[in-house]
BASELO-798067 format. One record per residue (C-alpha): residue number from 1; y, x, z. Coordinates in steps of 0.02 Angstrom, whole numbers. Layout:
BEGIN
seq;c2;c1;c3
NUM;Y;X;Z
...
REM end
This chain:
BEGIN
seq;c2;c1;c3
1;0;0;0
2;165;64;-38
3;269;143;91
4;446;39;130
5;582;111;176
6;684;70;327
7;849;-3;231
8;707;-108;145
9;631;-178;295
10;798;-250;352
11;826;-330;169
12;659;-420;178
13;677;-480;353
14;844;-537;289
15;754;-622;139
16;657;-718;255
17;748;-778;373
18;858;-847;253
19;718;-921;180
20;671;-996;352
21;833;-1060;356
22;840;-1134;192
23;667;-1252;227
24;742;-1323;398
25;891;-1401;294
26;780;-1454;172
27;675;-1550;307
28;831;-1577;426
29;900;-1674;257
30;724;-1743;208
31;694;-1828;403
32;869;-1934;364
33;770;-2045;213
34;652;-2169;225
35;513;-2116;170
36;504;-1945;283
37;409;-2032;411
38;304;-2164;293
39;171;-2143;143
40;298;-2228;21
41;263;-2196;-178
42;131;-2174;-314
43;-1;-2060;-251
44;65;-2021;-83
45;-14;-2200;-10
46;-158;-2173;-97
47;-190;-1988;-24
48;-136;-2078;154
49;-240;-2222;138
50;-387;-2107;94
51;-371;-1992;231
52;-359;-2144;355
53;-538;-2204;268
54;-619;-2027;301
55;-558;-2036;487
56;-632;-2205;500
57;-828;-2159;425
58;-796;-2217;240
59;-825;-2021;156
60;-877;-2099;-19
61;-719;-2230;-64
62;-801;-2355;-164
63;-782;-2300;-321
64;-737;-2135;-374
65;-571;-2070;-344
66;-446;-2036;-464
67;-406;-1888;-361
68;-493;-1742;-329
69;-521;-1742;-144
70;-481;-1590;-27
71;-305;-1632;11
72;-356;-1816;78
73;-492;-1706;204
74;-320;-1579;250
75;-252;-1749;290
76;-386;-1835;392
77;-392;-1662;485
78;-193;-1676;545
79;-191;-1837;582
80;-368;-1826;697
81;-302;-1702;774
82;-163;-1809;834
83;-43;-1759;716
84;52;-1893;596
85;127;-1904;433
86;286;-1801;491
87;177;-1664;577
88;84;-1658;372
89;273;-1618;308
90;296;-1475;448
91;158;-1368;432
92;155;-1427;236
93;326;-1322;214
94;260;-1187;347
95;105;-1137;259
96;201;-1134;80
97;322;-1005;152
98;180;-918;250
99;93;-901;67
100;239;-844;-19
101;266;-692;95
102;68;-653;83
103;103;-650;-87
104;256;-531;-41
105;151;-415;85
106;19;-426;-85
107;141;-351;-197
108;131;-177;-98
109;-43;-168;-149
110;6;-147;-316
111;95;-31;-449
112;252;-139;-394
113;414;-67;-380
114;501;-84;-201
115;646;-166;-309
116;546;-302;-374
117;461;-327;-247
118;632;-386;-160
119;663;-476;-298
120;511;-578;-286
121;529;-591;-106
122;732;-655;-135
123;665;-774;-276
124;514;-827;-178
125;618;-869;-16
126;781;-951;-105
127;647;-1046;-261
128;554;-1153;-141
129;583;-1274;-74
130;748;-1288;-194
131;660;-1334;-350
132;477;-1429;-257
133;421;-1522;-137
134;343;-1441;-30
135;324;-1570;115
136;292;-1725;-3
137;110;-1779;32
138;33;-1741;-143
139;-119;-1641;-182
140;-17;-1492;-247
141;86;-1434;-89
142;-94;-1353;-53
143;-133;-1267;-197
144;14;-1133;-162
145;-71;-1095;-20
146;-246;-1074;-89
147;-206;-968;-233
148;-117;-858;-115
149;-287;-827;-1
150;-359;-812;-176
151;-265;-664;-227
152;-260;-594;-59
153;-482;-589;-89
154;-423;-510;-270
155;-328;-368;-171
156;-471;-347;-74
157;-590;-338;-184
158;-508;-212;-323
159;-391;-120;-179
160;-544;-109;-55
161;-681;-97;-178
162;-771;-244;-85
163;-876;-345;-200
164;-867;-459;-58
165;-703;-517;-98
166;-728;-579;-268
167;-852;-717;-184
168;-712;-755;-66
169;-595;-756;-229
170;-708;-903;-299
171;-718;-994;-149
172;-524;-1007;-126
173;-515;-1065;-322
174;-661;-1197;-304
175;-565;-1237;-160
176;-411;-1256;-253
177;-527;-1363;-398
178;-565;-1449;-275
179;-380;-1502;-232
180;-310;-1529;-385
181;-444;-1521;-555
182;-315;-1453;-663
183;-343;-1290;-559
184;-521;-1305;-692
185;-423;-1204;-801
186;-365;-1028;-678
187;-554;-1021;-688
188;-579;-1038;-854
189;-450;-906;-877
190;-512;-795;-758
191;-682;-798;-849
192;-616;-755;-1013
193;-503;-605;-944
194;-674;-529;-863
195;-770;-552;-1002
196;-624;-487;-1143
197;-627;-323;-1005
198;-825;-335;-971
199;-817;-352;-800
200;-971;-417;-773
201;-1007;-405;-590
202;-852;-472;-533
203;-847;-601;-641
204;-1027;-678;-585
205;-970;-666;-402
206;-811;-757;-417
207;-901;-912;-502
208;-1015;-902;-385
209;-885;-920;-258
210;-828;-1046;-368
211;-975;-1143;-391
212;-1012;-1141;-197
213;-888;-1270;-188
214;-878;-1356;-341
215;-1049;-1381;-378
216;-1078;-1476;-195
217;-934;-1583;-225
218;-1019;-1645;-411
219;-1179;-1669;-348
220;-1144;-1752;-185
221;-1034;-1866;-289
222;-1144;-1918;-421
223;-1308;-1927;-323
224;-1180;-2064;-217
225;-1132;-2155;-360
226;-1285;-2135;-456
227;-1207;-2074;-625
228;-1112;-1915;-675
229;-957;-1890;-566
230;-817;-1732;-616
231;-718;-1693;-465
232;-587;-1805;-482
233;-606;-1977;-601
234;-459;-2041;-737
235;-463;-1853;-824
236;-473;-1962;-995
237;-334;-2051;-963
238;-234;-1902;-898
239;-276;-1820;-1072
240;-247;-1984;-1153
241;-87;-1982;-1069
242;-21;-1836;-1159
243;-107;-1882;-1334
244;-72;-2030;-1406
245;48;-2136;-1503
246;166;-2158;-1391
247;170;-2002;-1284
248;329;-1885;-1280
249;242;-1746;-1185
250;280;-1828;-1009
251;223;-1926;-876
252;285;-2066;-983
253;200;-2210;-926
254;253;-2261;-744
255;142;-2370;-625
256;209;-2542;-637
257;154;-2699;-769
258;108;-2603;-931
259;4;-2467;-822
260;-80;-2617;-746
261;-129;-2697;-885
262;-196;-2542;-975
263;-315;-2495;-853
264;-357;-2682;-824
265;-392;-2684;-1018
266;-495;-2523;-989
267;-588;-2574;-850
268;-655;-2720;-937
269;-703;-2651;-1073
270;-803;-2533;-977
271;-910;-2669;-893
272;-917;-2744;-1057
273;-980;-2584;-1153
274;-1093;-2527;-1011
275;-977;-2348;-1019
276;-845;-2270;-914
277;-666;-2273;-939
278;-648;-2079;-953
279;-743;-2099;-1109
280;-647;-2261;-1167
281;-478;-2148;-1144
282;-542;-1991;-1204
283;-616;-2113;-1371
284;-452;-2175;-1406
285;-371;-1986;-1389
286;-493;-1917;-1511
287;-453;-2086;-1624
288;-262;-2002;-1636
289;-302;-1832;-1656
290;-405;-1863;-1813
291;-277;-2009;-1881
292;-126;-1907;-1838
293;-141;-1734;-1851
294;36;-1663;-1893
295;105;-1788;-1773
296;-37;-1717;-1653
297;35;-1522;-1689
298;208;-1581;-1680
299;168;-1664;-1504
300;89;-1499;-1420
301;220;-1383;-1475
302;371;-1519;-1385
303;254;-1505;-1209
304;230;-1323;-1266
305;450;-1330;-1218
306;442;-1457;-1101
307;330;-1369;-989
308;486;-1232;-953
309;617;-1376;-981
310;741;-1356;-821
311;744;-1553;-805
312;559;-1581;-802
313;536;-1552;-606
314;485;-1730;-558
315;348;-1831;-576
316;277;-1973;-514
317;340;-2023;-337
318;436;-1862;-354
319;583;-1973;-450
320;737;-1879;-482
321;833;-2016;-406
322;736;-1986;-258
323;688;-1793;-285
324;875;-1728;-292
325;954;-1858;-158
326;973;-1672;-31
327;1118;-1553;-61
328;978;-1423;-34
329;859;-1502;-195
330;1029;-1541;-282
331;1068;-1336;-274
332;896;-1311;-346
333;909;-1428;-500
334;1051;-1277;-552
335;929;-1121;-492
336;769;-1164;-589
337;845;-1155;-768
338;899;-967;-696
339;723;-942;-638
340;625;-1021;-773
341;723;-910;-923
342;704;-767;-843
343;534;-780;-807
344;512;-812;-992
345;612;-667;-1033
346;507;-566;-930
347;313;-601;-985
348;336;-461;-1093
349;349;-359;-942
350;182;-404;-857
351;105;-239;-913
352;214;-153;-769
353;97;-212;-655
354;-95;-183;-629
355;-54;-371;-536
356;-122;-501;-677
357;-201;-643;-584
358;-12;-734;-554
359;-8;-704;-731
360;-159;-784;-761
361;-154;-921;-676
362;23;-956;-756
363;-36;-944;-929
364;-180;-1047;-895
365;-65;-1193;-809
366;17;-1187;-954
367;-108;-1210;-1089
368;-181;-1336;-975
369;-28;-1437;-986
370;-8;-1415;-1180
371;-181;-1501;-1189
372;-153;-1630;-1072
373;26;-1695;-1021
374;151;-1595;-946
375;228;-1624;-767
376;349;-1561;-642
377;207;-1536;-503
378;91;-1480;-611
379;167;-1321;-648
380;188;-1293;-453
381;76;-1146;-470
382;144;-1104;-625
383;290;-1017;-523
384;194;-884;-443
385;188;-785;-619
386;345;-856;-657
387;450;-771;-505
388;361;-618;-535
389;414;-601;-699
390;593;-651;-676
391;598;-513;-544
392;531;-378;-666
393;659;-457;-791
394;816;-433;-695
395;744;-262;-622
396;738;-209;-820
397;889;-285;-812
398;980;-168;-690
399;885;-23;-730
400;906;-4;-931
401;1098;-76;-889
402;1060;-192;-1028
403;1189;-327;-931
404;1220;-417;-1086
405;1032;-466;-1098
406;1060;-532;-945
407;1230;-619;-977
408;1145;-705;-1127
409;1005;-771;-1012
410;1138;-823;-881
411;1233;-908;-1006
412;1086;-982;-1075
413;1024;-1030;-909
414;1184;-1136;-871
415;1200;-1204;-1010
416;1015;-1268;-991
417;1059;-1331;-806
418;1239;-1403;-871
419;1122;-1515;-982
420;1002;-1577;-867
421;1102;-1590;-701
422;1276;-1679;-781
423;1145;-1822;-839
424;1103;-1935;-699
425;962;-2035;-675
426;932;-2190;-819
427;933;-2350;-740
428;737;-2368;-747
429;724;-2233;-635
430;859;-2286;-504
431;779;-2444;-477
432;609;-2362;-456
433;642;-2257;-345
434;757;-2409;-234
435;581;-2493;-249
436;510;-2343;-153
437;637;-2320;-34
438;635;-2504;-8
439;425;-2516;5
440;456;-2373;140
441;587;-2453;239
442;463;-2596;229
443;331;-2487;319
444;450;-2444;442
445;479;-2616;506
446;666;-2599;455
447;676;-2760;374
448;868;-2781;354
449;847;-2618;222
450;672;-2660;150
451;778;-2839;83
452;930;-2762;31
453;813;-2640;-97
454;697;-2729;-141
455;806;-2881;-213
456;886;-2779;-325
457;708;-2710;-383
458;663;-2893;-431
459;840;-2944;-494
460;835;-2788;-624
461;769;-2801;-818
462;707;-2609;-788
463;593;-2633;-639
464;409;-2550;-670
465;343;-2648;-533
466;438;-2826;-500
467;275;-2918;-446
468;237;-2790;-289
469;413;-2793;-218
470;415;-2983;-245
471;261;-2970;-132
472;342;-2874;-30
473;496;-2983;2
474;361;-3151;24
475;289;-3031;185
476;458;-3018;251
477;506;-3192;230
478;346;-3234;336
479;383;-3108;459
480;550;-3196;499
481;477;-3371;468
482;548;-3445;309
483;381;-3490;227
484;492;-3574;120
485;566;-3423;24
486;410;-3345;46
487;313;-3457;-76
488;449;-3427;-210
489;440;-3249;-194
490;248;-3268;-218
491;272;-3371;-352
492;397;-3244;-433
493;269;-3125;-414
494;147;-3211;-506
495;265;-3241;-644
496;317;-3063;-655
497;124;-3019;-661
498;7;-3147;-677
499;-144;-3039;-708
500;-131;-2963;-518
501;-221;-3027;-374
502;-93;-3016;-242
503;44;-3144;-285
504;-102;-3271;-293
505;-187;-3240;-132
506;-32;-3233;-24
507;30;-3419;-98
508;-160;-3449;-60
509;-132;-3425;124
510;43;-3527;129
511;-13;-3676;36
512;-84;-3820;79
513;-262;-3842;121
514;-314;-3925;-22
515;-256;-3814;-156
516;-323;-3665;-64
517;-462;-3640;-147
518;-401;-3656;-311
519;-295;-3534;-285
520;-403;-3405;-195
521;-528;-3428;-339
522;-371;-3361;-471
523;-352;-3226;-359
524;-530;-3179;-359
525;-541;-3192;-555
526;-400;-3076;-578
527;-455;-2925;-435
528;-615;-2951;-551
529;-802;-2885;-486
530;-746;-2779;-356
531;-628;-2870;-257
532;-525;-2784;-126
533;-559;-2788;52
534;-395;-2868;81
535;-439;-3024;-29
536;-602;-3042;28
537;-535;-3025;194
538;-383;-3176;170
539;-539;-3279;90
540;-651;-3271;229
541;-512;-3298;339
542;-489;-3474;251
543;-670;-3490;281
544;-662;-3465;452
545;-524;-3587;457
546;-642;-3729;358
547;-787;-3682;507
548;-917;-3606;375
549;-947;-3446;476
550;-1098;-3407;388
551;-986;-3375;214
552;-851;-3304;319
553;-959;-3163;380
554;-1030;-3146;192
555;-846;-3112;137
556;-808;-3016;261
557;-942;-2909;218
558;-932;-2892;51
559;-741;-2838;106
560;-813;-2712;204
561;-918;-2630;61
562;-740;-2593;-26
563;-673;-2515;136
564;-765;-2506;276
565;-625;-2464;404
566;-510;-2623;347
567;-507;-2661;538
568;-443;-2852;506
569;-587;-2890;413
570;-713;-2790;581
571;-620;-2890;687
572;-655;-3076;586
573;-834;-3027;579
574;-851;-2963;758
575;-779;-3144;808
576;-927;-3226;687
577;-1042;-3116;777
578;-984;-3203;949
579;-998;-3384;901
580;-1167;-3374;821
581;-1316;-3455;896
582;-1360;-3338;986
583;-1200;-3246;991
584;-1245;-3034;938
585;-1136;-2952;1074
586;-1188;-2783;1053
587;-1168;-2781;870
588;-1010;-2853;890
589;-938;-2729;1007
590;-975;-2612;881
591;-879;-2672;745
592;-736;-2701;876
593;-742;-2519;934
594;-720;-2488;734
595;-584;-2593;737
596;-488;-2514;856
597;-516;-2344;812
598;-427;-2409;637
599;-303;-2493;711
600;-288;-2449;902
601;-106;-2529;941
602;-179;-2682;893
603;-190;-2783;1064
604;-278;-2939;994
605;-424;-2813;936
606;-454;-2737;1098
607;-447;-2919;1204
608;-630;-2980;1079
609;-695;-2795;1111
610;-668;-2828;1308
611;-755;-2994;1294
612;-867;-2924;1175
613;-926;-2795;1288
614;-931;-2901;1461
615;-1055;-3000;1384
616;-1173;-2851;1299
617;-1176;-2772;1466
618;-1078;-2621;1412
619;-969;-2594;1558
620;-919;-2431;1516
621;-826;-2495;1348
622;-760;-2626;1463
623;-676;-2537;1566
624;-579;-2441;1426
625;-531;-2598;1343
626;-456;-2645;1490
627;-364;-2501;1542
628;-299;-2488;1369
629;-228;-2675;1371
630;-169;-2633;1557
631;-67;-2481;1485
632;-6;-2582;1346
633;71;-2741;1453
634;158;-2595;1555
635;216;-2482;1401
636;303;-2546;1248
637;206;-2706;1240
638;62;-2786;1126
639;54;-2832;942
640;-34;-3022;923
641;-173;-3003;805
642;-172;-3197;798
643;-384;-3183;849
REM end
């Protein structure tokens, strides 16, 4: 490792406490939104909502997931061990800075000069979090992290000459696979960089590494759902995504009606067709290829420049509306343009370095998002090359005295920046990401907000989504008892989307009772053959309601199947459980003590699991229900379940 000198030392300690200081603004200004505290957005619920499931005994979701599962696991670990969505952010932006000064600390392994090596470090500590995320709750705030332990098993290996290290090299990629699939392709490029420089050995102990955790994941997957399972379902329409028609190169195609009715469209024609929708996606994608060829070429070389483009930083729930709201992210919008054109100006600089795995896993991030569709998060990792080479860049820079390279590139770089910031966000995008912040004051119990959002979401011609935040607003209007208003938001739902199962099962439960079950059986039509747990729950709450407990439990059951932590539903059946003839106390308590574990401020819950476990003899669970009900009439109070 190279030796530092003293004036050196004080320049990176400098770096990085500036750096610390940069990520406590950026979460001082991030903890003032709504959705700091909540799992608000595309994605981000769905990660939450899976960890919960994990925590709760449900490690298979029902079908396979659209995404590839480690991060959901990283969640379920904070939260069990007492940790919360807030505590995820924290040690989220901790570990990314810990990584990038591993990477720094890696750099001295190297034939890196001390010079750029401050200039990573200065890029590394000012770059992030200014132009990412990295507290949002997606997939990829993790993958900095693993490809940093990755190349730290590299440096091993080749600094050490520990073959050992190249297994631990794998490992910490099939973790990363395992995190995000798109990671597929570092391996791929790996492989074909070992093989172009015959390095046999090395090469068969990294996939082995690699294969340690991939190939578990595949099998375990598709011996559970009894047919061929990648890590992560929806690749086809990913790729599809990116190659078709329509597509521009981008994320083009936000959740909302048309995304709904695609995948409905999809869907059925898989159950129709017998085959999955990967291959229904990846049929139509081929379809284009061969019908449109040029148009094809022309399409790869626009995400070919859209993959560096200084305004393509947000995807998904990371709207710009939303992304740049900090002064902190705001500053960043003008910095990556700097950072991106000098790291292009500087690949032809690589060479300088015997360090070529950032580089590698840069180029292969890239091709990977040529082939598929480009995104701001996707070229997270992408930035770990990308600093590098802007630091060799502006060391060239300095060195040859070439300043008016580097004017051109500065010029160039604000001009880029000029372009993207001065243009604010369309009007499509504004109200999506109102119907965010409005779903996440929503989750917050701040009501007042949640209405004053969400009616502009439904009052606007460019809402993705109208029929959810119409939902949204019938939920509230319950809450403060106006079951008036709440019908005709339900009903506006259904006429913003009458294909979607929610709008008709919440006017289910307000209407009368004769037109109940006319309307529960719409909703069940449109959720199709695997309903959610929530309808089947509502459904076999209405049963309950009519006195057929026998095809109350059946629903509430078949609820279960989809998710088998949905506590409400545990709770309903526990309750069927006790009136039976002869009541099953024991196997009630047990789907009570599931209950609560799900949702353990729930007071209601905990009152059947005391009665349920008086009468099975348990007094052990007994006496904890009623300690816990005893510590919740003297704390803040308790929540009516309504059982």
């Amino acid at each position: 490792m190279s030796s530092i000198s003293h004036r050196n030392k004080l320049i990176a300690w400098g770096l990085a406490a500036a750096g610390a200081l940069l990520r406590l603004l950026y979460l001082a200004e991030f903890s003032a939104f709504e959705n700091f505290s909540v799992a608000a957005g595309a994605d981000i619920s769905e990660y939450h909502a899976r960890a919960l499931e994990l925590l709760n005994g449900q490690f298979f979701p029902a079908i396979p997931d659209i995404h590839a599962p480690l991060y959901s696991f990283f969640l379920a670990a904070v939260y069990g061990c007492g940790g919360g969505i807030v505590t995820a952010r924290i040690l989220q932006t901790l570990l990314n800075f810990a990584a990038l000064l591993f990477l720094y600390r890696l750099t001295g392994y190297y034939k890196i000069k001390e010079s750029v090596r401050l200039l990573f470090l200065g890029f590394s500590m000012i770059a992030a979090p200014l132009i990412f995320h990295p507290a949002e709750l997606v997939s990829e705030s993790l993958l900095l992290p693993l490809f940093a332990l990755c190349f730290g098993a590299f440096a091993f290996a080749e600094q050490k000459k520990k073959m050992a290290g190249y297994v631990c090299a794998g490992l910490c990629a099939g973790l990363a696979a395992a995190t995000h699939g798109l990671s597929l392709a570092f391996i791929g490029a790996e492989t074909v960089y070992s093989l172009w420089e015959k390095k046999w050995k090395s090469l068969l102990l990294f996939l082995a590494g690699a294969l340690l955790v991939i190939a578990p994941v595949i099998i375990a997957k598709s011996v559970h759902y009894k047919q061929f399972c990648g890590i992560q379902a929806n690749t086809g329409f990913n790729i599809w995504l990116g190659n078709n028609a329509e597509a521009d190169g981008t994320c083009y195609l936000r959740p909302g009606l048309r995304w709904n009715k695609l995948h409905r469209q999809a869907a059925e024609k898989s159950r129709k067709e017998h085959i999955s929708t990967d291959r229904i996606w990846l049929s139509r994608c081929r379809d284009f290829i061969v019908s449109h060829p040029l148009q094809e070429t022309a399409l790869l070389g626009k995400k070919a420049f859209l993959v560096f483009h200084p305004s393509e930083l947000a995807a998904g729930s990371d709207n710009r509306a939303v992304f740049r709201r900090t002064t902190v992210m705001r500053l960043g919008s003008w910095l990556s343009a700097f950072l991106l054109f000098a790291g292009i100006a500087g690949c032809f600089l690589w060479k300088q370095t015997q360090w070529v795995h950032p580089f590698l896993l840069t180029a292969a991030v890239f091709a990977a998002q040529v082939l598929t569709v480009t995104s701001g998060r996707y070229r997270l990792v992408m930035w770990l090359g990308l600093l590098l080479s802007a630091a060799l860049f502006w060391n060239w820079i300095f060195e040859k005295r070439r300043l008016y390279f580097g004017c051109a590139v500065l010029l160039l770089s604000l001009a880029g920046s000029a372009f993207c910031n001065l243009r604010l966000p369309d009007e499509t995008e504004q109200i999506e990401a109102k119907q965010m912040l409005g779903e996440a004051a929503y989750l917050k119990h701040d009501l007042r907000r949640s209405k004053e959002l969400l009616k502009e979401v439904v009052s606007s011609e460019f809402a993705l989504a109208p029929a959810h935040a119409a939902n949204l607003l019938g939920s509230i209007a319950e809450t403060e008892k106006n079951p008036a208003l709440a019908v005709a938001c339900y009903r506006q739902a259904i006429k913003a989307d009458p294909d979607e199962f929610e709008g008709w099962m919440n006017l289910a439960n307000l209407a009368p009772l004769q037109y109940k079950a006319g309307l529960f059986s719409k909703a069940f039509q449109c959720a199709g053959p695997r309903p959610k747990a929530e309808l089947c729950f509502n459904y076999a709450l209405f049963l309950y309601q009519m006195k057929h407990l026998e095809e109350c439990a059946e629903y509430c059951q078949k609820g279960l199947k989809q998710n088998p932590a949905y506590a409400p539903a545990l709770n309903l059946y526990a309750i069927t459980l006790l009136q039976k003839k002869p009541p099953e106390y024991k196997k009630a308590a047990r789907l009570l003590r599931r209950a609560v574990q799900a949702e353990p401020e729930n007071a209601g819950f905990w009152r059947n699991l005391l009665v349920a476990a008086r009468y099975a003899g348990d007094k052990e669970l007994a006496a904890q229900a009623e300690r816990k009900l005893k510590s919740m009439r003297q704390g803040w109070g308790s929540r009516k379940s309504g059982f």
